[in-house]
NUMI-137967 format. One record per residue (C-alpha): residue number from 1; z, y, x. Coordinates in pm, whole numbers, plus 50000, padded with zeros to 5 digits. Layout:
% residues N
<rec NUM <Z Y X>>
...
//
This chain:
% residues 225
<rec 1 <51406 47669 49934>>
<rec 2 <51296 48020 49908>>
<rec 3 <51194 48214 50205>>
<rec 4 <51450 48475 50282>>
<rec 5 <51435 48848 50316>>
<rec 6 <51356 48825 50676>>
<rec 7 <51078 48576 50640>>
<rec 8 <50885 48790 50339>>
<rec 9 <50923 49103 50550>>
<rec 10 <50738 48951 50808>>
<rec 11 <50493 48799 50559>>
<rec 12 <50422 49139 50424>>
<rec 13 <50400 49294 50694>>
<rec 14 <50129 49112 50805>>
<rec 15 <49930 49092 50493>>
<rec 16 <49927 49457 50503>>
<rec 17 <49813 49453 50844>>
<rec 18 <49528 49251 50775>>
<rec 19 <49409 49467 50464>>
<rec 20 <49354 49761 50741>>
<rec 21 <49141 49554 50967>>
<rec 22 <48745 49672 51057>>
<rec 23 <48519 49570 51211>>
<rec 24 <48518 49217 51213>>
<rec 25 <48865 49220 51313>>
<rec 26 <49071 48891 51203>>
<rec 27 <49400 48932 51383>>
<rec 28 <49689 49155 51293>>
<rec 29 <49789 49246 51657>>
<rec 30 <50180 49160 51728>>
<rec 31 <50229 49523 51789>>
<rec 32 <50124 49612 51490>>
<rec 33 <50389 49374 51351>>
<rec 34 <50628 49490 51582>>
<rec 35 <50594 49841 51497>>
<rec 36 <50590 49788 51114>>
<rec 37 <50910 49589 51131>>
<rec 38 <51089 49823 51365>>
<rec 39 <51152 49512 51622>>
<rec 40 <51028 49440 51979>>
<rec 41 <50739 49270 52037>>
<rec 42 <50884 48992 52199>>
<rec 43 <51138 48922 51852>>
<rec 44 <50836 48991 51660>>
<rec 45 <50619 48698 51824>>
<rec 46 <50950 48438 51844>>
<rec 47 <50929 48476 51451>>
<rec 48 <50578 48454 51424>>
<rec 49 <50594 48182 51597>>
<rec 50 <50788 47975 51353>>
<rec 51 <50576 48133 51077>>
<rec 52 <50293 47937 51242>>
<rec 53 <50528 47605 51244>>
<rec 54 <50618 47622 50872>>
<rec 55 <50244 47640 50824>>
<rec 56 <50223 48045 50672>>
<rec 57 <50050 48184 50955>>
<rec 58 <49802 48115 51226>>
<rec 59 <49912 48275 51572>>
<rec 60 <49690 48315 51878>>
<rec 61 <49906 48379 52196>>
<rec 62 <49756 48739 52344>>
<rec 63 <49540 48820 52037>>
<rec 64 <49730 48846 51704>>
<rec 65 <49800 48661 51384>>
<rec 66 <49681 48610 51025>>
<rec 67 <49810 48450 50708>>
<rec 68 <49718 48098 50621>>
<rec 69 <49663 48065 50250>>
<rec 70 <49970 47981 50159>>
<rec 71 <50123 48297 50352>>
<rec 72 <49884 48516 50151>>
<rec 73 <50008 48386 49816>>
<rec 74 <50364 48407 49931>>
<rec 75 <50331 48778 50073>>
<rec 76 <50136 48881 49761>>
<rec 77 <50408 48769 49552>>
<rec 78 <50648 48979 49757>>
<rec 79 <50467 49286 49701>>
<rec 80 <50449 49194 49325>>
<rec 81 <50776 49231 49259>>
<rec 82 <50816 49513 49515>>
<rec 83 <50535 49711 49300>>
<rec 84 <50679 49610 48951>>
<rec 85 <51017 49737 49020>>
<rec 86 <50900 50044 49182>>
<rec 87 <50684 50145 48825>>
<rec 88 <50985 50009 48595>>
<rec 89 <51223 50222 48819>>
<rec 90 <50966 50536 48781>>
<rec 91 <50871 50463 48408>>
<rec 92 <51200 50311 48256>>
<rec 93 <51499 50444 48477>>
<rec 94 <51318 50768 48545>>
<rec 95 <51328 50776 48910>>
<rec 96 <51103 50999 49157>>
<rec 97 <50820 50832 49286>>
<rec 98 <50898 50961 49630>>
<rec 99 <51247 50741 49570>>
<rec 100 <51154 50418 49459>>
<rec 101 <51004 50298 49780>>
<rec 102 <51329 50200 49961>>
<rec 103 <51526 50095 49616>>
<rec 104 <51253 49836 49578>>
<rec 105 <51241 49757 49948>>
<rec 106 <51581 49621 49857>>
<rec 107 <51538 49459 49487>>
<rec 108 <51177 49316 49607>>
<rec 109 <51406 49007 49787>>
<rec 110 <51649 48953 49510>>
<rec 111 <51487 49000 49177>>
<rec 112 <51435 48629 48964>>
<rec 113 <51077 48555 48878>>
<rec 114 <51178 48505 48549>>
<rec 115 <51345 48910 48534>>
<rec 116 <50957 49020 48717>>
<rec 117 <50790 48879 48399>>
<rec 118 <50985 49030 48195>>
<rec 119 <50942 49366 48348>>
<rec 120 <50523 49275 48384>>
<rec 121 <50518 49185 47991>>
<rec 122 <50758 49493 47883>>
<rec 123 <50501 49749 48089>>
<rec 124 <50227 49607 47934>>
<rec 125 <50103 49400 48221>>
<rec 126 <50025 49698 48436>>
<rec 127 <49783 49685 48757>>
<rec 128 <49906 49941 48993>>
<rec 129 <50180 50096 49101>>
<rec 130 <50268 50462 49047>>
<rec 131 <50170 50505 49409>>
<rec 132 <49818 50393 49294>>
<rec 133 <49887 50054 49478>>
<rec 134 <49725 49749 49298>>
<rec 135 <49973 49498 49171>>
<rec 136 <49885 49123 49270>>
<rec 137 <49857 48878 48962>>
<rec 138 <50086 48581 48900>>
<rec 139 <49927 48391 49189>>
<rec 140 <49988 48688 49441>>
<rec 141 <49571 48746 49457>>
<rec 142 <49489 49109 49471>>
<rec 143 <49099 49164 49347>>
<rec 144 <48938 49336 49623>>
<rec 145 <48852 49669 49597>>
<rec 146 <48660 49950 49832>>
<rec 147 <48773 50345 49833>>
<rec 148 <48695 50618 50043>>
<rec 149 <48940 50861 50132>>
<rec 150 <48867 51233 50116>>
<rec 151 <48743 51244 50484>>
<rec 152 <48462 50958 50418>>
<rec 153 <48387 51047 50031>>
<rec 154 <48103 51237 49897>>
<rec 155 <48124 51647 49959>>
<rec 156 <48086 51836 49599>>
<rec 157 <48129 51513 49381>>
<rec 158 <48370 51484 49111>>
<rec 159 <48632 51205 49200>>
<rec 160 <48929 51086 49084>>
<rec 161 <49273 50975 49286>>
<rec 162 <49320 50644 49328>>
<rec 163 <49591 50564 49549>>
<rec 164 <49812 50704 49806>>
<rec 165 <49821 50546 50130>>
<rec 166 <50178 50659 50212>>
<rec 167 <50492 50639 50131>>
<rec 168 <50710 50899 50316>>
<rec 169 <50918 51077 50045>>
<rec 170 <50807 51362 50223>>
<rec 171 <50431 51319 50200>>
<rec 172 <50454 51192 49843>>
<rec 173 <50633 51555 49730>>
<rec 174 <50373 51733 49881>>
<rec 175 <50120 51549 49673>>
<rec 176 <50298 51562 49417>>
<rec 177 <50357 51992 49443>>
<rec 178 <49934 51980 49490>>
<rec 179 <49912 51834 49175>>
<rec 180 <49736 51523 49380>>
<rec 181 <49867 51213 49228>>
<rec 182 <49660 50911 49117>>
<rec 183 <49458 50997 48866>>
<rec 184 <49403 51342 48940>>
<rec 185 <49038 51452 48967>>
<rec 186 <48934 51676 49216>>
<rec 187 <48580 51733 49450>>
<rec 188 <48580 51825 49823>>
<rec 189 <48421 52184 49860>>
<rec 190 <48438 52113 50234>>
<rec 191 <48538 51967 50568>>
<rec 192 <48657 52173 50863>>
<rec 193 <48666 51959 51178>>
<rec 194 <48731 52253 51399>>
<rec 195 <49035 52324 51179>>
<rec 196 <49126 51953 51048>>
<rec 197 <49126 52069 50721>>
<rec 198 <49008 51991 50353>>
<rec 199 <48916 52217 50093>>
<rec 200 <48960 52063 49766>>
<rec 201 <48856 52228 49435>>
<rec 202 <49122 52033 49103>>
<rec 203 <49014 51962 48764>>
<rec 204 <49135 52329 48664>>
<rec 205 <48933 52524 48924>>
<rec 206 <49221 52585 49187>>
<rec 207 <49152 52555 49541>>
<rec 208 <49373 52312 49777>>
<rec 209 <49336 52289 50155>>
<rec 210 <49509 52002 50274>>
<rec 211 <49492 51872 50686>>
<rec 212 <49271 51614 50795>>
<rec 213 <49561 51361 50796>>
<rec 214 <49691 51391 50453>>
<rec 215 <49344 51378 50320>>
<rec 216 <49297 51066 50505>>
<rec 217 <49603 50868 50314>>
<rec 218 <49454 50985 49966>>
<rec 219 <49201 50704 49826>>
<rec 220 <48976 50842 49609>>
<rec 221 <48658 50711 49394>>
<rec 222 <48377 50859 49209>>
<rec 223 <48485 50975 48910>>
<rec 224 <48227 50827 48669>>
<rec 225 <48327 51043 48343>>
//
């Protein structure tokens, strides 16, 4: 029987939690959950709970929770099809990428398998999103990847936009009017931590200052041409 909307929101959640982890950390705390979900904490942990008993997760009364393998492979398929549909919904209905995140949010639960490979094979087996998030394979495995964001990268390096941690419809306009979608190249000119602000110079010479928090949500990596 296949898990239902509730259970794969949970799942995802989660699996997203533990991506943002440092330090050693193992355990997606339950408010973290909680606050991803939009439920209390207390809902949060009864259905974590029974995530543990069906064997998807591992739960630690006090300290948190993480996947078990088969949660992983279940949540990355989730975000599979939530990733597919959002490009075929930007690339073949012509939708907004600020848009397609809730209109997937939706379709992500109800979509066949069989109608997700046939959107995979017609966009030519794509591996990321149009947010710049990677798309997990057939197996829901994601190959892991490192990126800096523009308050950690290299100052006066060309780089190239990677990914956008963020999906607000807001947020992703403003990137968008900045001309700072994935793919984009740009270099940091500099930091101001007195001001919380990033100077970026694009590809065609024009300067950008974006805050501190933006520039944190926008993934960047060397760009190597």
């Amino acid at each position: 029987m296949a898990p239902s909307s509730t259970v794969e929101n949970y799942l995802k959640a989660i699996y997203q939690g533990q991506s943002t982890l440092v330090g050693g950390g193992r355990l997606v705390s339950m408010g973290h959950v909680a606050g991803a979900l939009g439920v209390t904490p207390g809902t949060a942990t009864t259905m974590v709970k029974a995530l543990a008993e069906s064997g998807l997760a591992e739960y630690e009364p006090y300290s948190g929770v993480r996947l078990t393998a088969a949660g992983e492979r279940l949540a990355g398929l989730v975000l599979r099809r939530h990733r597919l549909v959002e490009l075929f919904l930007v690339q073949v209905m012509g939708m907004s990428w600020a848009e397609v995140h809730e209109e997937a949010e939706q379709l992500e639960h109800v979509v066949s398998e069989r109608l997700i490979e046939r959107i995979d094979q017609m966009l030519g087996h794509p591996t990321h999103d149009p947010h710049g998030d990677p798309i997990p394979n057939q197996e829901g495995a994601i190959a892991a990847r490192h990126l800096e964001n523009l308050l950690t990268c290299p100052v006066g390096t060309p780089l190239q936009v990677t990914r956008v941690a963020d999906q607000d419809p807001a947020f992703l306009r403003f990137i968008e009017s900045n001309d700072l979608k994935p793919g984009r190249r740009v270099e940091v000119e500099t930091r101001d931590d007195a001001a919380d602000a990033v100077t970026l110079r694009s590809a065609d010479a024009r300067r950008i200052t974006i805050g501190a928090r933006a520039a944190s949500k926008l993934l960047v990596e060397v760009d190597s041409e």
